[in-house]
C-alpha positions, 0 to 999 in steps of 0.5 A, a space after each residue: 361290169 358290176 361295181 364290186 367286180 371293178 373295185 375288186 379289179 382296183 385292188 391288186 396284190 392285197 389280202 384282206 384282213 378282220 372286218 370292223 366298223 370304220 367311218 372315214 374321217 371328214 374334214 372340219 372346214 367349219 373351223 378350217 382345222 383339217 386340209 386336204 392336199 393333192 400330193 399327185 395326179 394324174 397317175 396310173 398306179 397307185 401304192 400305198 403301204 403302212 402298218 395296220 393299214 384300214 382302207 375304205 372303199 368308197 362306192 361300195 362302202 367296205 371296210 378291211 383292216 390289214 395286221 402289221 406291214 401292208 402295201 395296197 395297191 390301185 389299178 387306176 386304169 383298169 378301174 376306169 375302164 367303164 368309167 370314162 364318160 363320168 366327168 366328175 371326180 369320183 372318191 375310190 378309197 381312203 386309207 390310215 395307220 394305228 400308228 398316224 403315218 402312211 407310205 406314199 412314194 417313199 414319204 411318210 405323211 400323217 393323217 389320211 390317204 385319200 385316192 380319187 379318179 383324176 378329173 377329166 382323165 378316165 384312166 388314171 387317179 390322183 392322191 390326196 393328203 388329209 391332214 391336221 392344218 398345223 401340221 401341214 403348217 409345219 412341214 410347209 416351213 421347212 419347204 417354203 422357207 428354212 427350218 433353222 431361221 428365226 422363230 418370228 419369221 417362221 411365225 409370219 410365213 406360217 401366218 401368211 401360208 395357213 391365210 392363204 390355205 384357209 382362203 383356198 379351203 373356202 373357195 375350192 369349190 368354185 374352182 371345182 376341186 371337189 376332193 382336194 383343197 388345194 395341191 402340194 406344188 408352186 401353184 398353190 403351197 409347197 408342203 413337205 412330209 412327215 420327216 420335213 416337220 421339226 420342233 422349231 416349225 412345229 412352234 411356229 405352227 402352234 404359236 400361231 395356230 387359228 390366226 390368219 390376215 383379215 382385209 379391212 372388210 373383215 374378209 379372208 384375204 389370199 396372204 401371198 409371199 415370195 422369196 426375195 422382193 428386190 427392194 420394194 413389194 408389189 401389188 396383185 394388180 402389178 403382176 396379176 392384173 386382178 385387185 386385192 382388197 388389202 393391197 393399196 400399199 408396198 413395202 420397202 425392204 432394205 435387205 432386198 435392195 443392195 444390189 442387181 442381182 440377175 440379168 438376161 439378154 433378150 433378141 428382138 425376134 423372142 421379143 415379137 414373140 412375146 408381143 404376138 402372145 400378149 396381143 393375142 390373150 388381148 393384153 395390148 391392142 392389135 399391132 403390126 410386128 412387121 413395122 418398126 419397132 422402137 423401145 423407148 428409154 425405160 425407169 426402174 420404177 416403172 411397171 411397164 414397158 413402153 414400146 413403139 410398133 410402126 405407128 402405134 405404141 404399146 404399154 407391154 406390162 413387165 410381169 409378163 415377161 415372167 409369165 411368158 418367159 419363166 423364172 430362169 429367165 425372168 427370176 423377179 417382176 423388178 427389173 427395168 430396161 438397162 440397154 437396147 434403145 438401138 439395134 442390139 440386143 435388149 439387156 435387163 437388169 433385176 433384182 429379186 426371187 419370185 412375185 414380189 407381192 406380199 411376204 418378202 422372205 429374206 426381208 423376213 427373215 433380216 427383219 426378225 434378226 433386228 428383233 422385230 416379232 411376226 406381228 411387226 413383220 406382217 404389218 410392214 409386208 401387210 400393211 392394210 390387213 389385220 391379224 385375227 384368229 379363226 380358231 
């Protein structure tokens, strides 16, 4: 099928407007202003409406400007029909408003849309936001954080958020996110829309803008950050098993650690379960689950799980029981074994929401109330990373 006749086919339910010269907008990852956010994958339709809607094709390289209310609307599968054995992402179409705010899903972002064919998928296209990295910072606060508490700990989240954005600018590419930066989810960074940016986050934002966390190197380092660390933070090694420069050291936080605030009863049989998964990524060495297990007393300090299969014994790592289970049932990484050195069933007890590495929002949070600023705050929670401006 001839390329024009598939972009053609692409486009449903529009009309075309005036000609005019456009050139679409590149991102200045040189100076890590601009970002691109992917806001939604993997879908089979795609609809986008605005006022004064430009929208460019990307392979045939045409341009249509549509007058007042437009909705243009992408036939993703239909495109994709003679596209299947291409692997790689392909730019289709991108599209902005006079006005600065586009429609996507009932939400209103500023800056641009960009649609792109989803990797690995032949028939379906995934959106994505081009934004100012300021903005994008804004209505991150309102999501990550809360919009109304204290401008300094909104300034540290901003900080610690764009240090994290900036680092995944650079290394998109290595993880073969060719059209996008990084995604609008809890993988990476929730952000929201336009409507999510308020004149407190848009502060914090431009208080902050271009500065970022630096590793004793001088090197850009992943600022991560959490919801409530129960008392003490954690190092990337505890939770992911991967080194961080910039992480040899914890925080304690008093506001976290006033009291046990979860716990979950866990049967020996979800317990096998577990071990069988960890043996087979080969977290721990090979064990017979058909033997006799004993688990040995527990301290809440400790990192790991001391257990006993038959003859032999396992060190099992406690952030796994987070990664394995999930958050409901293992809401933090800072819990320890409370009862189930018998028969019964095995009882923790935690404290905390999240990780627990890095930025302790509601330590943040408690801290800016006793009047300390975003740069105090970030050296207690980064205490080996230095604050520096790119921008």
């Amino acid at each position: 099928m001839n390329l024009k006749v598939l972009l053609s086919a692409l486009l449903v339910g529009t009309s075309y407007g005036s000609i005019s010269t456009y050139i679409p907008s590149k991102s200045k990852t040189n100076n890590h202003q601009k970002i691109k956010v992917r806001i939604a994958k993997n879908l089979k339709n795609v609809e986008i409406s605005g006022t004064d809607l430009t929208r460019y094709l990307h392979p045939v390289k045409q341009q249509k400007t549509y007058a007042g209310r437009k909705k243009v609307k992408f036939n993703c599968n239909y495109f994709s029909q003679d596209n299947k054995k291409i692997q790689k992402q392909l730019l289709l179409a991108s599209l902005n408003s006079s006005t600065g705010l586009v429609t996507f899903d009932k939400k209103k972002y500023q800056g641009q849309i960009h649609v792109v064919t989803s990797k690995g998928k032949g028939s379906s296209c995934d959106v994505v936001n081009e934004l100012d990295m300021d903005t994008y910072i804004g209505s991150l606060l309102s999501k990550e954080m809360n919009a109304s508490w204290p401008l300094e700990a909104l300034k540290a989240q901003a900080i610690a958020a764009r240090t994290y954005a900036i680092h995944k600018i650079e290394t998109a590419s290595m993880f073969g996110r060719a059209y996008y930066d990084l995604e609008n989810s809890e993988k990476h960074q929730v952000n929201g829309d336009f409507f999510d940016v308020t004149r407190r986050t848009m502060r914090a934002a431009k208080e902050t803008s271009g500065v970022v966390l630096k590793n004793k190197n001088g090197k850009l380092t992943p600022a991560f950050f959490h919801a409530s660390c129960g008392g003490h933070t954690l190092r990337p090694r505890d939770v992911w098993a991967n080194k961080v420069v910039g992480y040899e050291k914890v925080a304690e936080c008093n506001y976290c650690k006033k009291k046990d605030n979860w716990q979950v009863n866990l049967d020996r049989e979800r317990l096998k379960k577990l071990i069988s998964w960890a043996m087979k990524k080969n977290y721990i060495p090979k064990v017979d689950l058909n033997k006799r297990m004993l688990i040995y007393k527990d301290k809440k300090s400790r990192k790991v799980l001391h257990i006993k299969v038959g003859s032999k014994k396992i060190r099992l790592k406690k952030s796994l029981f987070r990664r394995y289970f999930g958050r409901v049932d293992f809401p933090s990484n800072n819990f320890y074994l409370a009862d189930g050195i018998g028969k019964g069933p095995i009882h923790f007890v935690g404290k905390g929401n999240g990780h627990g590495v890095g930025l302790c929002q509601v330590g943040s949070k408690g801290l800016a109330h006793r009047g300390w600023d975003y740069k105090k705050i970030l050296s207690h929670y980064f205490p080996e990373l230095k604050i520096r401006k790119v921008y």
